[in-house]
N, C-alpha and C positions, 0 to 999 in steps of 0.2 A: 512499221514497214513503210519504204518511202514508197509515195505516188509518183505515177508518170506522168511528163508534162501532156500537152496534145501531141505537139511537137514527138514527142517518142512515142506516144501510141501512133500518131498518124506513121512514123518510120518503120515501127515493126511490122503493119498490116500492108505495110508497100511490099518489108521484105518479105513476109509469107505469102505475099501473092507469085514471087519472082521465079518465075520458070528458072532462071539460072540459079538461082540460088537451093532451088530444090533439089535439080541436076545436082550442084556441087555436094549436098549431103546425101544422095542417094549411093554416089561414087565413093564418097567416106565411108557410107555403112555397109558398101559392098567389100572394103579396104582392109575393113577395120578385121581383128579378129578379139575372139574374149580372150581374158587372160585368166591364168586358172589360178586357184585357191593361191597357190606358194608366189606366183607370180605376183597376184593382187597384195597380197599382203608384204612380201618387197617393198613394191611402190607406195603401199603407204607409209609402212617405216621409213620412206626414203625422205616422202614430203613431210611425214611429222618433223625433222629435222629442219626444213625451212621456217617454221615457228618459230618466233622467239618470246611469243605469251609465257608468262608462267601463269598455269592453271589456279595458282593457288592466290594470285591475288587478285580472280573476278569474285566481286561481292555476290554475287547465285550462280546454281549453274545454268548452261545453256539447255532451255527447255526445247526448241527448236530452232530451226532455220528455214526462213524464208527468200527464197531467191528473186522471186518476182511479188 
């Protein structure tokens, strides 16, 4: 997992302090709506298609994912 410099933690805890930036994801998650079973899974057959891995030649498989 990569580490964050200062420099980007000091940037993230700017932006989680940001009044506007709270506003702007409050107004997303008021936006947003779920999408149901048939829909979700659409969308990911849509984006498996952006892939162009083949599964078959990672030496393990992936045990997780870590984003941050």
């Amino acid at each position: 997992m990569t580490k964050l410099s200062d420099q980007e933690k000091k940037e993230l805890k700017e932006d989680a302090l940001s009044i506007s930036r709270r506003a702007d994801f409050k107004l997303l998650s008021e936006q947003t709506r779920q999408l149901s079973p048939k829909e979700h899974l659409e969308f990911l057959t849509w984006a498996s298609g952006l892939s162009n891995e083949d599964p078959r030649s990672r030496k393990r498989p992936i045990e997780r994912i870590m984003l941050l």
